[in-house]
C-alpha positions in Angstrom: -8.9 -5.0 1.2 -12.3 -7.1 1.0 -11.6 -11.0 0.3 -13.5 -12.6 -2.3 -15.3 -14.2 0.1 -16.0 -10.8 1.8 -17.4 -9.5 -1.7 -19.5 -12.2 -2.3 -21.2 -12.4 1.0 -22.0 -8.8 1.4 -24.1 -8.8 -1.4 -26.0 -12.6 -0.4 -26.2 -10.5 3.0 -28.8 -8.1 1.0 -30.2 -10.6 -0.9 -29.1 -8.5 -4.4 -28.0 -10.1 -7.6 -24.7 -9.0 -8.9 -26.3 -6.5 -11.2 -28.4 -4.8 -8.6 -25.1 -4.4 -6.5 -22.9 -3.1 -9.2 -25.8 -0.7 -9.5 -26.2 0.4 -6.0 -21.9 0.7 -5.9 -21.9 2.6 -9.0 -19.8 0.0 -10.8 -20.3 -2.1 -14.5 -22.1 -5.4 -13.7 -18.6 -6.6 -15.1 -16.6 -5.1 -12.8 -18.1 -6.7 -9.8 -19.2 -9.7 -11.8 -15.0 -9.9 -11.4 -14.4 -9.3 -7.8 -16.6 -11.7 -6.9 -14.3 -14.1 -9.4 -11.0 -13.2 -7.6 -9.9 -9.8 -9.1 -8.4 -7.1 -6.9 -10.7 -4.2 -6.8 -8.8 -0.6 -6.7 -8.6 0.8 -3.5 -11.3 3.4 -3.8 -13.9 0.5 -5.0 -12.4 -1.9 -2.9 -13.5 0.9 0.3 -16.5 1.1 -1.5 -17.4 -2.3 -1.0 -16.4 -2.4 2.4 -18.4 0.7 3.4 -21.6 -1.6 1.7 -20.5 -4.5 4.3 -22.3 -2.0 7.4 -25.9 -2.2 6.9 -26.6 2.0 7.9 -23.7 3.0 5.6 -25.5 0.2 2.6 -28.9 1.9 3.4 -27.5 5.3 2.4 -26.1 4.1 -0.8 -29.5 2.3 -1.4 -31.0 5.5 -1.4 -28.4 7.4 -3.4 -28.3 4.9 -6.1 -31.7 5.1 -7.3 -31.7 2.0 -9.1 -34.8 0.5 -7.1 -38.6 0.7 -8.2 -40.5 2.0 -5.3 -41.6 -2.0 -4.3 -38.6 -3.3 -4.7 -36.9 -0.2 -2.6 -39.6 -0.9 0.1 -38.4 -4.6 0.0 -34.7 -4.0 0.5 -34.7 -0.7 2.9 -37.2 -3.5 5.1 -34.0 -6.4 4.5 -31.3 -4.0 5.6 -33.2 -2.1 8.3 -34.3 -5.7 9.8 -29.9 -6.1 9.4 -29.4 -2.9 11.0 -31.7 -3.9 14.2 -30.1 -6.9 15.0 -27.1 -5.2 14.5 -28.0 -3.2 17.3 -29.5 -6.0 19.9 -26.5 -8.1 19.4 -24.2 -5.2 20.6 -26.5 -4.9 23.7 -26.7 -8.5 24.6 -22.4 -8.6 24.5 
């Protein structure tokens, strides 16, 4: 299960405003307005969310979600592709 810090951070990771993430998860802005407040999310949301914390798995759900003008989808595939590349470098410098 995500903490509420977990929840809150994964979405400052992206840069996303609580609406824009409840949109890209597939939740009500209320919903995730009240994970990020302290309530236990279900278990299949609460996967959800953790699935969103790896930047390749977020990208994906980017891209199913739809919820993105074509700037602003440019804008955030560069933010998590930029995530998923240093991903990457810091495994190879370990």
């Amino acid at each position: 299960m995500p903490f509420l810090e977990d929840i809150k951070s994964i979405r400052e990771k992206y840069q996303l405003s609580i609406p824009k993430m409840a949109e890209v998860l597939g939740f009500g802005t209320n919903v995730y307005r009240q994970y990020e407040s302290g309530e236990v999310p279900n278990q299949s949301n609460a996967r959800l969310i953790q699935l969103a914390n790896d930047p390749e798995e977020f990208r994906k759900l980017v891209l199913l979600s739809g919820v993105f003008s074509h700037k602003d989808l440019e804008k955030i595939l560069k933010r998590v592709d930029n995530l998923i590349e240093n991903q990457k470098k810091s495994v190879f410098q370990r």
